[in-house]
ZAFILUM-452633 format. One record per residue (C-alpha): residue number from 1; residue in one letter; x, y, z. Coordinates in steps of 0.5 Angstrom, whole numbers, padded with zeros to 4 digits. Layout:
<recs>
<nr->NUM	rest->A	px->X	py->Y	pz->Z>
...
</recs>
This chain:
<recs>
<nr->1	rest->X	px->0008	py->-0035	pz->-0015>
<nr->2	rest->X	px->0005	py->-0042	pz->-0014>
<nr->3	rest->X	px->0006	py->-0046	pz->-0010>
<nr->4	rest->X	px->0012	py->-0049	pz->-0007>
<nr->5	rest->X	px->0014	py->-0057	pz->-0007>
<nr->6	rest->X	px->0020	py->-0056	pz->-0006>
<nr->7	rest->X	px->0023	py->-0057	pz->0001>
<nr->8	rest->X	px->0023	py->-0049	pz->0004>
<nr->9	rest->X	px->0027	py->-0047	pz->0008>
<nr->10	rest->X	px->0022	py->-0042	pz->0013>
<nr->11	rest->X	px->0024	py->-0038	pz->0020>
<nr->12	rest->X	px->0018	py->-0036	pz->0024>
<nr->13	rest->X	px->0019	py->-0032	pz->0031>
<nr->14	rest->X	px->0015	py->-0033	pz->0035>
<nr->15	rest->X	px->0014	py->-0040	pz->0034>
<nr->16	rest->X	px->0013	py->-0042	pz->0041>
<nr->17	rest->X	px->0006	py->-0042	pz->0042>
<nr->18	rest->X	px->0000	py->-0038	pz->0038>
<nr->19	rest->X	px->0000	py->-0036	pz->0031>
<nr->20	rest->X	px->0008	py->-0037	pz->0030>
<nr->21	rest->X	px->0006	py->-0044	pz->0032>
<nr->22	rest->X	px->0000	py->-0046	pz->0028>
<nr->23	rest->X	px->0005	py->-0042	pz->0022>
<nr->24	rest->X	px->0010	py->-0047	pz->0023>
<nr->25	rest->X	px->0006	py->-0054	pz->0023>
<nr->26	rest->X	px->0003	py->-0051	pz->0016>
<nr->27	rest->X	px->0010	py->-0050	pz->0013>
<nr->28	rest->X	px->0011	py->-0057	pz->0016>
<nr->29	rest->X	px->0005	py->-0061	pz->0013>
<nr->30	rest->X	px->0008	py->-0059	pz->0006>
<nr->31	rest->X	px->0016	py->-0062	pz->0008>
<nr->32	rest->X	px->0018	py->-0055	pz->0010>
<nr->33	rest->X	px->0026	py->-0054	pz->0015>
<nr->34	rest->X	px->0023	py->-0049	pz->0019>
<nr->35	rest->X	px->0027	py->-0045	pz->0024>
<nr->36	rest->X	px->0023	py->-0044	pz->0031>
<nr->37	rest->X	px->0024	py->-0037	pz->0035>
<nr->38	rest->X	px->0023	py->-0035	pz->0041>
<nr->39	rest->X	px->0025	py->-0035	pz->0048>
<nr->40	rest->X	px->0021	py->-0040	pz->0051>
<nr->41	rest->X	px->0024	py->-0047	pz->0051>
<nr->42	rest->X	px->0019	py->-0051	pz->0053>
<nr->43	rest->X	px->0015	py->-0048	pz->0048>
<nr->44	rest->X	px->0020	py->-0049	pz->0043>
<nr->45	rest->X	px->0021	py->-0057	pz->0044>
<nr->46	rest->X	px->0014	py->-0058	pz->0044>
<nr->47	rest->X	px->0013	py->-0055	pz->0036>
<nr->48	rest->X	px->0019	py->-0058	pz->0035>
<nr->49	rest->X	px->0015	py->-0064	pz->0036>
<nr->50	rest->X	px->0009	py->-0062	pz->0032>
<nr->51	rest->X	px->0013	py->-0060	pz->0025>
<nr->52	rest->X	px->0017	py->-0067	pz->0026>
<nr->53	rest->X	px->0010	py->-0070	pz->0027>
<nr->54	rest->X	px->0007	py->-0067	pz->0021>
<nr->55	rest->X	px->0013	py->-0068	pz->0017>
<nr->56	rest->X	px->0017	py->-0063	pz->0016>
<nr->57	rest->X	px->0024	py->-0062	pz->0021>
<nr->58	rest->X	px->0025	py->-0056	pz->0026>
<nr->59	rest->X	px->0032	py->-0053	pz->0029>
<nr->60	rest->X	px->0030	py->-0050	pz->0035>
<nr->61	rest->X	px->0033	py->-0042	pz->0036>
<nr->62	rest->X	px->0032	py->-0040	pz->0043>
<nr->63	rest->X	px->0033	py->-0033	pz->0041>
<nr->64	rest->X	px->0030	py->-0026	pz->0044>
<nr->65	rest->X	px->0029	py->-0021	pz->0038>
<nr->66	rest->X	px->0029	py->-0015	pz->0041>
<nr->67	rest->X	px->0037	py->-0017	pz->0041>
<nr->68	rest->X	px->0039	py->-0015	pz->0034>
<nr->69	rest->X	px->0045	py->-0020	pz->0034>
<nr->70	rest->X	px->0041	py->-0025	pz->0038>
<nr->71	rest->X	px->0037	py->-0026	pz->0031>
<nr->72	rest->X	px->0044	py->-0025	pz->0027>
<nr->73	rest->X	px->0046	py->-0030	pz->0030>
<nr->74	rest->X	px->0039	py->-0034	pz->0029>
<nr->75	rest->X	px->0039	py->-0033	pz->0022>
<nr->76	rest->X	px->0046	py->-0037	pz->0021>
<nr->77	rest->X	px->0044	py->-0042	pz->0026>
<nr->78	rest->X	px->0038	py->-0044	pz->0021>
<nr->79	rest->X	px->0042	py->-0044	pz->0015>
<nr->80	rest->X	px->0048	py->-0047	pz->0018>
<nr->81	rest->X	px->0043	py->-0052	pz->0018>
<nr->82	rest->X	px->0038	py->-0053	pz->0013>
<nr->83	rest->X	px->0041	py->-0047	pz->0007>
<nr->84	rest->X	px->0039	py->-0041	pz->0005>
<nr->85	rest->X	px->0032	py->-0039	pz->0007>
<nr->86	rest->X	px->0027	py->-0037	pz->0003>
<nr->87	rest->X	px->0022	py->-0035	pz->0008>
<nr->88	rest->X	px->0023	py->-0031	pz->0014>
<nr->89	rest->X	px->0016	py->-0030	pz->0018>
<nr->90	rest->X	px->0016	py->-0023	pz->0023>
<nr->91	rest->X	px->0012	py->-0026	pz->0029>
<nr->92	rest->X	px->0014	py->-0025	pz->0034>
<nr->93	rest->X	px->0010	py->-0020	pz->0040>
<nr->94	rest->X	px->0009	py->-0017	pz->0047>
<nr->95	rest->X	px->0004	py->-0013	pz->0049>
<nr->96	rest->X	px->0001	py->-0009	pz->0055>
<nr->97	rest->X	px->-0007	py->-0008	pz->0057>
<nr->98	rest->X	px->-0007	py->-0002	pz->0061>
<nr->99	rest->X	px->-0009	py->0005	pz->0060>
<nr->100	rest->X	px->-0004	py->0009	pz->0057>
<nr->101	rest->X	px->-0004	py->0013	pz->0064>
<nr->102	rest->X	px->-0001	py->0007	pz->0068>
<nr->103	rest->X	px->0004	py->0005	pz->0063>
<nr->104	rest->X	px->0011	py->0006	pz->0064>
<nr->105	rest->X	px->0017	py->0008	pz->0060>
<nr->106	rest->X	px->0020	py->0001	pz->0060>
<nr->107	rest->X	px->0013	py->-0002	pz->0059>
<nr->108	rest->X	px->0013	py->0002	pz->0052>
<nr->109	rest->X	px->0021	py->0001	pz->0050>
<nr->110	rest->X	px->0020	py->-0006	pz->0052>
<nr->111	rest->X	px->0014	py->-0007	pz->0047>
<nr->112	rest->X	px->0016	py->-0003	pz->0042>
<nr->113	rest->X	px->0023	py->-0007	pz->0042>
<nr->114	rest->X	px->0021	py->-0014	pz->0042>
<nr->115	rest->X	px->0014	py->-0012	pz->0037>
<nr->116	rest->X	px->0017	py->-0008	pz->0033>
<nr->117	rest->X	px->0025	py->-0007	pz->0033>
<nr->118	rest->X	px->0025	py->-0015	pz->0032>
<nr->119	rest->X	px->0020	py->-0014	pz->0026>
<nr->120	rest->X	px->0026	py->-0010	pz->0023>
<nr->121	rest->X	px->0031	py->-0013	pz->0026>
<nr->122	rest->X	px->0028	py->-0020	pz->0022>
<nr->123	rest->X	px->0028	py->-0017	pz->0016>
<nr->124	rest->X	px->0035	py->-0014	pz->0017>
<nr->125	rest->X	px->0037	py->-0021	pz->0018>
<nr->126	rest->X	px->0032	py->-0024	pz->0012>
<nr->127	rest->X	px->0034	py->-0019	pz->0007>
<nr->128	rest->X	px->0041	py->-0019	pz->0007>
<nr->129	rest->X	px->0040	py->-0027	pz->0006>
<nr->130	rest->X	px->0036	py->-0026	pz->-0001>
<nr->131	rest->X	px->0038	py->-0019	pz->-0003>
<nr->132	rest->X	px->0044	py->-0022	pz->-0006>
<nr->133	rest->X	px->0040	py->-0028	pz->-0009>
<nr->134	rest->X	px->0034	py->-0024	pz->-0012>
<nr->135	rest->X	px->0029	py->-0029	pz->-0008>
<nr->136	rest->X	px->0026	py->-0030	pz->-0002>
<nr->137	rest->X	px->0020	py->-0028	pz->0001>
<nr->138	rest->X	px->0018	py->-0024	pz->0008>
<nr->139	rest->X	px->0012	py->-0025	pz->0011>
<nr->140	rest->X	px->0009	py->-0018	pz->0017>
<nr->141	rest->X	px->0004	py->-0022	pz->0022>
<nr->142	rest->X	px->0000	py->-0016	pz->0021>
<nr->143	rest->X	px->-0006	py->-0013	pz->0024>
<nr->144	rest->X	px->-0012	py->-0009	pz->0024>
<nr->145	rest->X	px->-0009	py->-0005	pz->0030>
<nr->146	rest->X	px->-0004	py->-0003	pz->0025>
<nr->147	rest->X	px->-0009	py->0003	pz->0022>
<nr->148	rest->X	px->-0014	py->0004	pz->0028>
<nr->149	rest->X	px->-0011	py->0004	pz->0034>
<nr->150	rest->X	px->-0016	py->0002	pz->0041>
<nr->151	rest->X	px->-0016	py->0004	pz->0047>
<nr->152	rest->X	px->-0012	py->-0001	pz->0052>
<nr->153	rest->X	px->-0007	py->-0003	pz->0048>
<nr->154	rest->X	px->-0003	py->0003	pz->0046>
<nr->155	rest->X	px->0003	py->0000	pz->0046>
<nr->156	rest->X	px->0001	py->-0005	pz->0042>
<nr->157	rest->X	px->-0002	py->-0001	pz->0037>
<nr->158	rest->X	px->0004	py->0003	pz->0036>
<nr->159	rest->X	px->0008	py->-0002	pz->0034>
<nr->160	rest->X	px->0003	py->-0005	pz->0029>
<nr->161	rest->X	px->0003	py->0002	pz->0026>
<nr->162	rest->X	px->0010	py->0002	pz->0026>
<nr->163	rest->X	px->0011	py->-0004	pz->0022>
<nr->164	rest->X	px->0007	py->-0002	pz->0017>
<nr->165	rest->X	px->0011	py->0004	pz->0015>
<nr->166	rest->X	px->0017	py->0000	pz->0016>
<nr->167	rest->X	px->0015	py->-0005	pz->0011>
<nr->168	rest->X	px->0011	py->0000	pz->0005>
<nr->169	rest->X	px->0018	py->0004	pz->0006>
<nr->170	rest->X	px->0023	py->-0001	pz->0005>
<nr->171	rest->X	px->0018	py->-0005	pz->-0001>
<nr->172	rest->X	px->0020	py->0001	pz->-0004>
<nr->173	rest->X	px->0027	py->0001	pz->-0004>
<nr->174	rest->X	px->0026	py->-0006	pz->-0007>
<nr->175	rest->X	px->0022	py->-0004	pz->-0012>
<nr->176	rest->X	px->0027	py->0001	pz->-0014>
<nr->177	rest->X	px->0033	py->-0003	pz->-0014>
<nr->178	rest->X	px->0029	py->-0008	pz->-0018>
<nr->179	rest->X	px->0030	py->-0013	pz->-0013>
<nr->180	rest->X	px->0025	py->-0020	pz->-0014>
<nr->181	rest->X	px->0024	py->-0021	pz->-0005>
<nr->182	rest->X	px->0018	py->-0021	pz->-0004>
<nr->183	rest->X	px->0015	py->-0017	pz->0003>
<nr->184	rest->X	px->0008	py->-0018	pz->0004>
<nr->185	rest->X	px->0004	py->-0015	pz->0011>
<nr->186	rest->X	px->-0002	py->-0020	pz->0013>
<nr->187	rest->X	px->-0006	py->-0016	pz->0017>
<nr->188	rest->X	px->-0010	py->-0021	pz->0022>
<nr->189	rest->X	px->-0016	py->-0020	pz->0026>
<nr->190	rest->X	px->-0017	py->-0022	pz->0034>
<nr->191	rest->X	px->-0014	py->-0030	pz->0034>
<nr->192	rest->X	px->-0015	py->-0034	pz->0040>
<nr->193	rest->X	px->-0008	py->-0035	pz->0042>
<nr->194	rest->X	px->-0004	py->-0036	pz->0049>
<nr->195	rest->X	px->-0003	py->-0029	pz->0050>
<nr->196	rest->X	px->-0009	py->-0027	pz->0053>
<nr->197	rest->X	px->-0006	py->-0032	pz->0059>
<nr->198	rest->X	px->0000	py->-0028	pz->0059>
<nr->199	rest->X	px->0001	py->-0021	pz->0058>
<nr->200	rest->X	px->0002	py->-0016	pz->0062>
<nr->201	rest->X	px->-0005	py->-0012	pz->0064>
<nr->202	rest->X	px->-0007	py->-0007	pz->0069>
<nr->203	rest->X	px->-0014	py->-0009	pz->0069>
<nr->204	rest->X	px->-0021	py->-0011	pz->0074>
<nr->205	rest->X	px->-0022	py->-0016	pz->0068>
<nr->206	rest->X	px->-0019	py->-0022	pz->0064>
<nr->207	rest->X	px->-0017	py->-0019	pz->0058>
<nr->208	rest->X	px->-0021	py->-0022	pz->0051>
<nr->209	rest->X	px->-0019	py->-0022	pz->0044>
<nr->210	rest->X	px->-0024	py->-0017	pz->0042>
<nr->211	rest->X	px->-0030	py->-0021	pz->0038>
<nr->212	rest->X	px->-0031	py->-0024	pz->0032>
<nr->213	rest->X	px->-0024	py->-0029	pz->0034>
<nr->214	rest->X	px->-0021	py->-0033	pz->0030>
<nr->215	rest->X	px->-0017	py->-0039	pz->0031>
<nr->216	rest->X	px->-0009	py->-0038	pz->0030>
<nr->217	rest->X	px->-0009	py->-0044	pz->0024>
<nr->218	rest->X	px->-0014	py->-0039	pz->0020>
<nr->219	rest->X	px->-0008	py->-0034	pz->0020>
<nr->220	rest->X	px->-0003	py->-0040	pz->0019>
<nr->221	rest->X	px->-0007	py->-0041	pz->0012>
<nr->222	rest->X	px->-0006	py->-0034	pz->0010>
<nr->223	rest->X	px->0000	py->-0033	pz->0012>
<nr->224	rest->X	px->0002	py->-0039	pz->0008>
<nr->225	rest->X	px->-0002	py->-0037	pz->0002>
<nr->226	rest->X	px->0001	py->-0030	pz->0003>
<nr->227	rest->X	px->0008	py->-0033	pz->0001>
<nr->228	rest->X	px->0005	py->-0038	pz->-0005>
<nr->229	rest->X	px->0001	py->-0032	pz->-0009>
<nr->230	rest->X	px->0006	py->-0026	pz->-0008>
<nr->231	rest->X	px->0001	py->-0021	pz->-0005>
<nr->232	rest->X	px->0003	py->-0015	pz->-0002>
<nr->233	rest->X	px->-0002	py->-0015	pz->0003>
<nr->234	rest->X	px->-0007	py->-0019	pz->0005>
<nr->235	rest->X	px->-0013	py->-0018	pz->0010>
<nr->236	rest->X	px->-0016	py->-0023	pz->0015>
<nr->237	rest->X	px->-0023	py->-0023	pz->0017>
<nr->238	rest->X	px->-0029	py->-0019	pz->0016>
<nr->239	rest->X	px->-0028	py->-0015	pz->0023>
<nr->240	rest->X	px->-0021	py->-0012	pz->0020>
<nr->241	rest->X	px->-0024	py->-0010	pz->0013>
<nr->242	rest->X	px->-0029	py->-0006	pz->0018>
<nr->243	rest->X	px->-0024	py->-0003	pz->0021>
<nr->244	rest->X	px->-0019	py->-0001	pz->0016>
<nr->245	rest->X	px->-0025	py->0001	pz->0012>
<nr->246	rest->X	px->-0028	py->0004	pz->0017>
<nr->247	rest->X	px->-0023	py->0008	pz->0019>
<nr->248	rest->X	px->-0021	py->0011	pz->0013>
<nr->249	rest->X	px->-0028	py->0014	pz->0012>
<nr->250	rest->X	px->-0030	py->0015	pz->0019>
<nr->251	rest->X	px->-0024	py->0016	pz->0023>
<nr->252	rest->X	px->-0028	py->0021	pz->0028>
<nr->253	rest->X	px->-0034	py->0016	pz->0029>
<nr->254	rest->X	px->-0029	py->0010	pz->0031>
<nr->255	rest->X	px->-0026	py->0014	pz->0036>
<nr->256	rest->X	px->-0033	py->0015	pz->0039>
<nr->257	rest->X	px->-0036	py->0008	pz->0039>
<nr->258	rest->X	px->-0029	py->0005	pz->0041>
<nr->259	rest->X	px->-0029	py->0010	pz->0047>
<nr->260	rest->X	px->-0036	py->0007	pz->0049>
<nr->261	rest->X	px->-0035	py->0000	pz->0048>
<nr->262	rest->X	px->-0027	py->-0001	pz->0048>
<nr->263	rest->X	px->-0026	py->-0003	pz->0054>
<nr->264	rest->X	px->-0031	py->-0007	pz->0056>
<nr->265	rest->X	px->-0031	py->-0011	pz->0049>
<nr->266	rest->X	px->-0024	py->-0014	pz->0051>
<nr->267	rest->X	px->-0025	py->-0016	pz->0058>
<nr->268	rest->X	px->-0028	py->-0021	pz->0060>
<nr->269	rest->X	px->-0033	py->-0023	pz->0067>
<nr->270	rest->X	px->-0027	py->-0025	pz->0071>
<nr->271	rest->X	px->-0024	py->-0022	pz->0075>
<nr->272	rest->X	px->-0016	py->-0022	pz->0073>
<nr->273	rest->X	px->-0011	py->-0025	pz->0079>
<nr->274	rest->X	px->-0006	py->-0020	pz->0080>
<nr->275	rest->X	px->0000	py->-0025	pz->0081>
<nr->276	rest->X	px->0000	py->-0028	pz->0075>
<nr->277	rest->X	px->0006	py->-0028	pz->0071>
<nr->278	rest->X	px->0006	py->-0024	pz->0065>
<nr->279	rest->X	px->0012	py->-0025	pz->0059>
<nr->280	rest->X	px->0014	py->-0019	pz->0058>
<nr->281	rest->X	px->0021	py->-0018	pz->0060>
<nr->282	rest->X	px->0021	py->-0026	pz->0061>
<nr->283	rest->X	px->0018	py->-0032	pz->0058>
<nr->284	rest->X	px->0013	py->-0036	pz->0062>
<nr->285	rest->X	px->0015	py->-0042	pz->0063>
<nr->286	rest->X	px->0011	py->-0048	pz->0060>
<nr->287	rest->X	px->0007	py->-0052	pz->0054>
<nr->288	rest->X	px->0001	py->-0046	pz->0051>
<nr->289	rest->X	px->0000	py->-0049	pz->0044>
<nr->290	rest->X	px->-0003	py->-0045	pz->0039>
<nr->291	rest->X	px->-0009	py->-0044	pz->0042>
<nr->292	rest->X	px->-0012	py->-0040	pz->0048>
<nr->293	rest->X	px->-0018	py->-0041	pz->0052>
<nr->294	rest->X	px->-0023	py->-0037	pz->0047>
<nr->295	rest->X	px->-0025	py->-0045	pz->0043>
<nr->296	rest->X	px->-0032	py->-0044	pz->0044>
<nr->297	rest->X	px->-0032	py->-0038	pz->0041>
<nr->298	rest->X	px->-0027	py->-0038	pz->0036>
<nr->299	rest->X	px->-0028	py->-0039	pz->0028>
<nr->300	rest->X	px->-0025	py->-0044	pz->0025>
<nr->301	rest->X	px->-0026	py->-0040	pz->0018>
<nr->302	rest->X	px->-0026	py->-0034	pz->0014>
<nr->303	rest->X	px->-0031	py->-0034	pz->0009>
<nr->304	rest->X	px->-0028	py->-0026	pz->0007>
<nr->305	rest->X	px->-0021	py->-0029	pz->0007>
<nr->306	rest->X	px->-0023	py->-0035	pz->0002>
<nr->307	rest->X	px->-0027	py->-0030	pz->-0003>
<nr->308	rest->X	px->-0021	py->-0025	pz->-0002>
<nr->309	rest->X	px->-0016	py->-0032	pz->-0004>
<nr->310	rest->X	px->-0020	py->-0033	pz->-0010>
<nr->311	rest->X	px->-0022	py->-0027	pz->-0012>
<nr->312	rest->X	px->-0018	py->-0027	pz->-0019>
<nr->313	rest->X	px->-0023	py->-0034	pz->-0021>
<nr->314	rest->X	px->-0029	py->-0030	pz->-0018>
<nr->315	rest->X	px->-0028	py->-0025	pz->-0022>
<nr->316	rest->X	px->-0027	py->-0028	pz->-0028>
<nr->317	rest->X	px->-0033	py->-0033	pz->-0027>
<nr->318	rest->X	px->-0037	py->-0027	pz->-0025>
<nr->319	rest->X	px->-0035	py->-0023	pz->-0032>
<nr->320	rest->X	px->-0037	py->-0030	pz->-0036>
<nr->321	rest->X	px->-0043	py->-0030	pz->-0033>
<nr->322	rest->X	px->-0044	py->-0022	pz->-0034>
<nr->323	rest->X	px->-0042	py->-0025	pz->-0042>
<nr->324	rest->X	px->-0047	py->-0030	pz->-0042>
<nr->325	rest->X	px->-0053	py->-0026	pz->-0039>
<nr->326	rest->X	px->-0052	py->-0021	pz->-0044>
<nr->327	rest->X	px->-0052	py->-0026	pz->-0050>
<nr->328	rest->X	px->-0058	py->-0031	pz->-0047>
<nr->329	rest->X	px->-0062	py->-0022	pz->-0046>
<nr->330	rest->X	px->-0058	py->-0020	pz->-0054>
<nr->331	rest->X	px->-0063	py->-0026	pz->-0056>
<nr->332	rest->X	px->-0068	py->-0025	pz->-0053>
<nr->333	rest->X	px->-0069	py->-0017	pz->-0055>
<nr->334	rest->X	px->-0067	py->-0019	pz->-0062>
<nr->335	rest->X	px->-0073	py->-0024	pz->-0062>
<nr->336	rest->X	px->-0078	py->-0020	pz->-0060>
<nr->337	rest->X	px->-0076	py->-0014	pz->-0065>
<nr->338	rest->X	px->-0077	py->-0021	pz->-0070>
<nr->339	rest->X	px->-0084	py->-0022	pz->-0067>
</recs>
């Protein structure tokens, strides 16, 4: 697929702060009219104004995806807005830092409605939309949490996994009925995002991304690419190669190291202030942006990322190169057997 330059029509839940934000001034930078999801109005204005400011437009949604209607009705706002969408980008998240031995059940029915029923209930809404139009494409916001699971966030993982399943068992269906909507998963390494300022956590510590972090607009890129090239799935970062490779050949192993250094990788030295208020039932209210307190820290760039965009011409330059070194040898060898 190439890429676009007509103005698309894009939903990103999620799109308040973090990833979904960075994703949405992205589409925005090549015109793109984008419907902005989630729950927090101030958050919501505030990328209203940003996909305005880089030149794209923006209906804001305020929509709660753990509401199978809410996101129904979502989707016809958009279009009664802007036509038909090409693009619908799943987002939107909860989580929950605690061992699974503190958690509650509606600590895991909350996470696993918003983190993962909304992904379903997104692409429910998506496909119904494109199917009848045989075009359109649905962008997972993945992780690398979705084939290896850490200790402290089991709810979260839970809902990556889940998603994952979901998504290889409905691209399936699309291949048999030779439907053209294109499903892809992006599977994201530890971003600098709000959410570790606002998610629930029943830890000593602050909780951290776990290193090395990127910033959001690393996964805006992927995202964006995602859409533009038809890649099923697509990888993010180094650190979630590791992981998704590493479990697959050493599953056992992980779990040992992870045991180990799992808790303390995602807290930081600061001790957690007990009455903050968390967003998992609802929203906190303010401005966050797209990125977290982590700055200092966190890449701006995936050198694993860029090489995975391009493999197709690194390969093809590495098999020209393969070709003019085996002429440049075939010359020699044949002037020396003349000599």
């Amino acid at each position: 697929m190439s890429e676009s330059t007509d103005s698309e029509v894009v939903v990103v839940t999620g799109a308040s702060a973090g990833v979904g934000r960075a994703t949405a001034r992205a589409f925005a930078e090549r015109g793109a009219k984008i419907g902005l999801l989630a729950r927090g109005e101030d958050g919501l204005e505030a990328a209203r104004e940003d996909v305005e400011a880089a030149g794209g437009e923006a209906v804001v949604v305020p929509t709660d995806v753990a509401d199978p209607d809410a996101v129904e009705a979502a989707a016809e706002t958009v279009e009664d807005a802007f036509g038909p969408i090409d693009v619908w980008v799943n987002n939107a998240m909860v989580s929950v830092f605690s061992r699974a031995a503190e958690m509650t059940a509606d600590d895991y029915r909350r996470v696993t409605e918003v983190t993962y029923l909304g992904y379903v209930y997104g692409t429910q809404a998506a496909l119904e939309r494109m199917r009848p139009r045989d075009e359109g494409t649905v962008v997972q916001v993945g992780s690398a949490l979705a084939y290896r699971g850490i200790p402290l966030q089991s709810a979260y993982c839970g809902a990556k996994h889940a998603i994952q399943g979901f998504t290889e068992s409905v691209r399936t269906e699309l291949i048999h009925d030779g439907c053209d909507v294109q499903l892809s998963m992006v599977q994201m390494p530890a971003m600098n995002t709000p959410q570790f300022e606002w998610t629930k956590r029943r830890l000593p510590r602050k909780p951290q991304p776990v290193p090395p972090i990127y910033q959001p607009e690393v996964a805006a890129r992927a995202i964006r690419w995602t859409v533009d090239h038809g890649r099923d799935e697509l990888w993010v970062g180094r650190s979630t190669v590791t992981a998704i490779l590493g479990n697959r050949l050493i599953p056992r192993r992980l779990d040992d190291y992870l045991a180990r250094g799992g808790y303390d990788s995602q807290q930081t030295d600061e001790p957690v202030d007990p009455d903050r208020d968390h967003n998992l039932y609802e929203p906190v209210t303010g401005d966050f942006g797209a990125h977290g307190p982590f700055d200092d820290r966190a890449r701006e760039r995936s050198y694993q990322l860029w090489t995975s965009m391009h493999r197709r011409a690194l390969a093809a330059l590495a098999g020209f190169a393969a070709a003019v070194g085996g002429v440049i040898l075939g010359r020699r060898l044949a002037s020396n057997d003349a000599n």
